[in-house]
Each structure stands twice: as structure tokens, then as C-alpha cells.
C-alpha positions in Angstrom: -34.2 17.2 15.8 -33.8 19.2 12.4 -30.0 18.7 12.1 -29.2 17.5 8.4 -28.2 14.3 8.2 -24.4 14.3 7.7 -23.9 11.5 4.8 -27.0 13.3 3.0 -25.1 16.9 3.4 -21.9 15.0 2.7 -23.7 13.2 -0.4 -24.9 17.2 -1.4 -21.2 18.5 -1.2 -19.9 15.7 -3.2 -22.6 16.2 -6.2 -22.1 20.1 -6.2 -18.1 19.7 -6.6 -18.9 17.0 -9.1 -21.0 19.4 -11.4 -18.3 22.4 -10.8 -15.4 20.1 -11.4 -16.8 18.9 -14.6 -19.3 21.1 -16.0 -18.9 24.8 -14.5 -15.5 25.3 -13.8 -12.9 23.0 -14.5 -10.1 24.7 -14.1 -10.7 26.1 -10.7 -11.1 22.3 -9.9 -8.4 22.2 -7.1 -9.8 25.1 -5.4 -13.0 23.6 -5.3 -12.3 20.2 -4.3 -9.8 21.6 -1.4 -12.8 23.6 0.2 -14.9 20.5 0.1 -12.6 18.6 1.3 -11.8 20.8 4.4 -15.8 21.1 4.6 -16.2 17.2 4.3 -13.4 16.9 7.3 -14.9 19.4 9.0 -18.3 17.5 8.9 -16.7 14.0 10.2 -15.2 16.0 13.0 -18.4 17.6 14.2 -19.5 13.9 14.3 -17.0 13.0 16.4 -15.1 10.9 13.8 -11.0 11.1 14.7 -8.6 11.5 12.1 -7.5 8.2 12.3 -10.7 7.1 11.6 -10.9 8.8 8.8 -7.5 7.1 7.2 -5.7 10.6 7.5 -4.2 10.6 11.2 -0.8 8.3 12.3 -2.3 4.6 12.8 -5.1 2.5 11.2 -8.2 1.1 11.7 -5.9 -2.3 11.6 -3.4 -1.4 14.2 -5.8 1.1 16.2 -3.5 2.7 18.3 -0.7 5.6 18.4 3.0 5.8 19.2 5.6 4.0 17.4 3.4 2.1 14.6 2.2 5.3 13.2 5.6 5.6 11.3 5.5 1.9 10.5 1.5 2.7 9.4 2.9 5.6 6.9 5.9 3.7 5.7 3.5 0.5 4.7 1.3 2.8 2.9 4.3 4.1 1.0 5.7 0.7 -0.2 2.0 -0.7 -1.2 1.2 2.4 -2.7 4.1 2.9 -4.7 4.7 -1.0 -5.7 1.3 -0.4 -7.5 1.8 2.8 -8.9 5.5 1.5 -10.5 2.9 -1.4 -11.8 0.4 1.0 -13.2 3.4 2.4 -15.1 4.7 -0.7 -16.1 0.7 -1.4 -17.7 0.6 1.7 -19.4 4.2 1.5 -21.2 2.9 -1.9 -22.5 0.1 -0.7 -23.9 2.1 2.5 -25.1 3.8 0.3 -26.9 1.6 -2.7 -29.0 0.6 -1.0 -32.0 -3.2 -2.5 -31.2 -3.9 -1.3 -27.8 -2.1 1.9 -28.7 -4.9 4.0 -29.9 -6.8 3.4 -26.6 -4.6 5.7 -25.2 -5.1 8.4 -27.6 -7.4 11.1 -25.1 -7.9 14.5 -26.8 -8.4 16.0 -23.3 -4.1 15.1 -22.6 -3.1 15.6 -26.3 -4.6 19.6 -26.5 -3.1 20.5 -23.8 -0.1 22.3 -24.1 3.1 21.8 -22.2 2.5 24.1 -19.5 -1.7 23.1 -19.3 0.0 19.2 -19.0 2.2 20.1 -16.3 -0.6 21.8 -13.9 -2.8 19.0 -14.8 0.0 16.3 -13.8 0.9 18.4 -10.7 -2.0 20.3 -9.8 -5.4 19.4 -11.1 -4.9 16.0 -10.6 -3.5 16.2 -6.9 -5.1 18.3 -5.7 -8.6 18.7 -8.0 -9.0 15.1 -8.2 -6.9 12.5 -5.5 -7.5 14.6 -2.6 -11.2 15.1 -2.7 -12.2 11.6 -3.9 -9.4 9.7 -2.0 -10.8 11.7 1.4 -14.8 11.7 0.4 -14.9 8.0 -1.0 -11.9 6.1 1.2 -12.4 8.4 4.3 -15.1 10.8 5.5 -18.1 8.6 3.7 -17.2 5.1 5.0 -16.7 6.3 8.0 -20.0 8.3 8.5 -22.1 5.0 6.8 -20.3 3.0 9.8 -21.0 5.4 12.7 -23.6 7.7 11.7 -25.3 5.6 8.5 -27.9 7.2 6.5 -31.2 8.7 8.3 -28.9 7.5 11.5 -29.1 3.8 11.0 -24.9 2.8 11.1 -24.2 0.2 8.6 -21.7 -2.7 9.2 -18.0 -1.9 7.7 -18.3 -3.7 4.5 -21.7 -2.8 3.9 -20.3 1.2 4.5 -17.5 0.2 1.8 -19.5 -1.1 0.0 -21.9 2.0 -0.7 -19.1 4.3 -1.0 -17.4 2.3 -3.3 -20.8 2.3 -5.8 -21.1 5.9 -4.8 -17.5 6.4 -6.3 -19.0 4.7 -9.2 -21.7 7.5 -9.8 -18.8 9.8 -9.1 -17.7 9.0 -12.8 -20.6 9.5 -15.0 -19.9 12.9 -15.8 -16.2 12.4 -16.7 -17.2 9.3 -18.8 -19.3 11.2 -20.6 -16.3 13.7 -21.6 -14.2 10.8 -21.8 -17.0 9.1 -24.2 -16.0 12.5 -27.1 -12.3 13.0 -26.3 -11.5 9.0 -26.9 -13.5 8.0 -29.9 -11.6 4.5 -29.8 -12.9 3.7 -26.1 -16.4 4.4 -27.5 -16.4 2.0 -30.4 -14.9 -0.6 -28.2 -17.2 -0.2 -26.2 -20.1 -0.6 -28.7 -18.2 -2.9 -30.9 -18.2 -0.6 -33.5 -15.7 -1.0 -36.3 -12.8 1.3 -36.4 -14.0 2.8 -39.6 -17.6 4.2 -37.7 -17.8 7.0 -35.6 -18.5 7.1 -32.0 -22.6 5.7 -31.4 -24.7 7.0 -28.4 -25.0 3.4 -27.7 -21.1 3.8 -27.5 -21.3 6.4 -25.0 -24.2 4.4 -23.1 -22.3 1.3 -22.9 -18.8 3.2 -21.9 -20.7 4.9 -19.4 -22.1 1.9 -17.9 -18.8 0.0 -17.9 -17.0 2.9 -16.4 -19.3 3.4 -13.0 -18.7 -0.1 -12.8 -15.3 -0.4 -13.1 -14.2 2.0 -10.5 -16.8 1.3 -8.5 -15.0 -2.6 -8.7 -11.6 -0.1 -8.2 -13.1 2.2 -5.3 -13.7 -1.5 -3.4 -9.8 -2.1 -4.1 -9.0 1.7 -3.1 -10.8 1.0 0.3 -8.9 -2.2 0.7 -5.7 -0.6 0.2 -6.6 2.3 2.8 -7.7 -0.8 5.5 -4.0 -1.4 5.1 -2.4 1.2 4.2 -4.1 4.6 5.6 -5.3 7.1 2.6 -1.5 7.2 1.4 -1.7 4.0 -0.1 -4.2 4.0 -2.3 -3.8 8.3 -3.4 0.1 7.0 -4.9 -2.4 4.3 -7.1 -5.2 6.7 -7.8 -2.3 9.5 -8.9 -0.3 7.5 -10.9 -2.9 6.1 -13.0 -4.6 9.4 -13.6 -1.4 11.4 -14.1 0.8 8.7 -15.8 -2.4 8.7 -18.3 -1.0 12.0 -19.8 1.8 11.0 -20.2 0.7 7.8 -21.8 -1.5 10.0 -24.3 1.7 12.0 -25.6 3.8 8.9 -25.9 1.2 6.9 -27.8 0.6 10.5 -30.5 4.4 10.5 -30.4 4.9 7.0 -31.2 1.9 6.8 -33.5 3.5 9.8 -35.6 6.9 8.1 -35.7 5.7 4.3 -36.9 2.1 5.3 -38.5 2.2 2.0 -40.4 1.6 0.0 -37.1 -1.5 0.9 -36.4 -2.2 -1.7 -39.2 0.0 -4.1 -37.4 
């Protein structure tokens, strides 16, 4: 009686790091989302919730025990994880490279950074500020707690618990849309079907809003599906190469852009 119920006070964490990640202070980011992270572990624990139920001790919830298939648990998330990170790579030099799906990559947020801002976001702020909190919160520590606690103490099955994280992961995005809505004009008016010649629409930012909870809420199901096999290794080498090879995929596209100008009308 009176305790708070731990998805709600997880739920509460997760929006407050969302609004100081994004809106208050950005840059302290990986400070913020390694205190929740501890306080979201911290909470699971109190709960009775092991590591390994979490996706963050040796084993999985496939193998269920400990001993000499923890290493074999690890080295399986490795090899998924980093099969589909060398893919994400492989997608974003393609698209680096066609003169039409070039400009998609052209993010003002990676392009005004300078070289040492791009390297703490590459190796810090997106570690740390970003993969650890949301692989832990949305592929960890809420899946769990829906499955053995559930909301208002009513456990949910598995997928049902995936499920709900996953569109919770969703809701995760709207803010950074929204940023991403001004800083890529392109994604906007593809989004609204906009000529290239218009600007940007709110209908634009709407629509690219819409698509992006979406999306990775569709990508947070995957994520979970790759931590069922893989522990939270597997799907943090995906999540980190996509956001930090994106950087990198900005500066190529400017640099390539500024080299071969006439192919943008290629």
C-alpha cells in the first residue's frame, strides 16, 4: 500500500531524461542518462528482477542458465550485432553515394559540429547519452517490469510487455523528430511531398513526426528481438552504428556534395 508503481516511476524517469536530453541540457546528456540508467537498474533490482533478466547479466532469457554459455551468450550477441551494424554501414555508404538519396543525409545538427563536438558526439553522447539509457530502459528494465510487475500490478504476457515498450520507444522520439524536422529540411518535404524548391511545411514536421514514432517503434520491436537472442549487446552495436555512422554519413554527403555539385541534378 502507497508504494509507486515501478513502470509508472520508471515511465516518470524516462520522460524527465527525455525533456533534459533534448530540451534543457543536451550536452550534459551522458550524465543524465547514466544516472537514470543506474536509477532505472536500481528500480528492477528492488523488484527482484536479476540482471539476466534484464538482458545485462551472462546468459539469456533463451538459454536461462549460467556457466559456460554465458561466453557463448556474449559472443552471439557480438557476431549478430556487428553483422548488422557492418550492414547499416554498408546502407549508408549507398546512399552517401546516389546523387538522389544524397541530400537526405544532409543533418545540420552533424554538419555544425566541429571536429572535436563530432568526435564526443560519435564517442560520448551517443554511447553513453543515448544507447545506454534507451538500450537498458526500452530492451531491458521496462519489458521486464510489464512482464513481472505490469502496470497498476497486472503482469502482461512477454509479447504484449514488448510490445508496449517498443510503442513506448516510439513516443521516446517525438522530441528529437521535432529537431530533426528543422535541421533536415529534405526529410521534411519528403515527408509532406513537398517540392524541393518549398520550404519545410508544418504539415512536413507533422507527417515526419508521425512516421518517425512509428518507425522505431517498428525498430524497437526488432531491437527487442535482437536482445531475445542476443542479450542487450546485440542490439546497442545496431542502435550505435546507425546513430554514430549518421555523422559520419552527414560529412561525407556535404563533402561529396561540394566536390560533384552538378549531381544533385542527376
Amino acid at each position: 500500500m502507497g508504494r509507486t508503481d515501478p513502470v509508472v516511476c520508471s515511465v516518470g524517469l524516462l520522460a524527465a531524461a527525455n525533456v533534459l536530453n533534448n530540451r534543457i541540457a543536451r550536452r550534459w546528456a551522458p550524465l543524465t542518462s547514466a544516472v537514470t540508467t543506474a536509477a532505472l537498474i536500481g528500480l528492477a533490482r528492488r523488484e527482484g528482477l536479476s540482471l539476466r533478466e534484464l538482458g545485462i547479466g551472462a546468459g539469456d532469457l533463451e538459454t536461462g542458465g549460467l556457466g559456460a554459455g554465458d561466453l557463448g551468450s556474449w559472443g552471439r550477441g557480438a557476431r549478430l550485432g556487428g553483422a548488422l551494424a557492418a550492414a547499416v554501414a554498408a546502407v549508408y555508404a549507398a546512399g552517401v553515394a546516389l546523387p538522389r538519396t544524397r541530400p537526405l543525409f544532409l543533418d545540420e545538427r552533424a554538419l555544425a559540429l566541429s571536429r572535436g563536438r563530432l568526435a564526443e558526439e560519435i564517442l560520448l553522447q551517443v554511447p553513453v547519452g543515448t544507447v545506454l539509457l534507451e538500450e537498458v530502459a526500452f530492451r531491458g528494465v521496462l519489458p521486464a517490469l510489464l512482464a513481472s510487475r505490469g502496470p497498476f500490478c497486472r503482469p502482461l504476457p512477454s509479447r504484449t510487455a514488448a510490445a508496449a515498450s517498443a510503442a513506448l520507444f516510439g513516443l521516446w522520439h517525438v522530441l528529437p523528430a521535432m529537431d530533426m524536422a528543422r535541421a533536415n529540411p529534405a526529410l521534411g518535404r519528403v515527408a509532406s511531398a513537398e517540392p524541393p524548391a518549398e520550404p519545410g511545411s508544418a504539415q512536413g514536421t507533422v507527417r515526419l513526426v508521425a512516421g518517425t514514432v512509428l518507425s522505431t517503434g517498428a525498430a524497437g520491436s526488432l531491437l527487442h528481438e535482437l536482445r531475445r537472442r542476443g542479450g542487450l549487446l546485440a542490439p546497442s552495436l545496431l542502435h550505435l552504428a546507425t546513430n554514430s555512422l549518421g555523422y559520419l554519413a552527414a560529412r561525407l554527403a556535404r563533402r561529396l556534395g561540394t566536390e560533384h555539385p552538378s549531381s544533385r541534378d542527376g
